[in-house]
Steps between C-alpha positions, in 0.01 A plus 500: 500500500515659189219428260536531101159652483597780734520871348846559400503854546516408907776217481834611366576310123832284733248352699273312256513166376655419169349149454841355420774307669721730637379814281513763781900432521517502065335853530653602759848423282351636244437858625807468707769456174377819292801688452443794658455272843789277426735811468336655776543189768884506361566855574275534859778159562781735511396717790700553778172400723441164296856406547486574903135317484649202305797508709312482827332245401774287385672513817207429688386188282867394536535489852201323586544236216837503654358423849212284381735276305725472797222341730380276200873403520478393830186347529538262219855380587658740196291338196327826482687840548571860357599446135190330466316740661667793335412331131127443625479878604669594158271309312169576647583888461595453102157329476297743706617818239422269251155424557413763677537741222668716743832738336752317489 
């Protein structure tokens, strides 16, 4: 447990409290949408290693969403099944880069 009365010079700036409702994501936004870091998430995008990480990644998120929305298919007599499953996966991924303050 991290305690506001603790030395800073041991506990990295990240890590403490900001006292507000969701003020570690605002400053993590904040430093994250400087220019400099903006241009540089765009450009470190276009590597060839990003686009075989993102691809990987897409086909393996794909297949199991795939196989998971199959078996909800079956097991709740087709009220359930893969485009719903595939627009729950979509949407849960847009929402983690977006609060997560992660490059987008």
């Amino acid at each position: 447990l991290l305690e506001r009365n603790a030395p800073t010079s041991t506990i990295p700036p990240a890590l403490l409290g900001t006292g507000s409702f969701a003020g570690g994501i605002l400053r993590d936004y904040r430093l994250r949408f400087t220019p400099t870091l903006l241009k540089s998430d765009i450009i470190d995008g276009l590597t060839l290693k990003t686009k075989s990480a993102s691809l990987f990644m897409f086909c393996a998120t794909l297949t199991s969403t795939v196989a998971l929305g199959e078996v909800a298919f079956r097991e709740t007599d087709g009220r359930v099944g893969i485009t719903e499953y595939l627009v729950l996966q979509g949407t849960s991924g847009v929402l983690h880069a977006l609060f997560a303050a992660c490059p987008m």
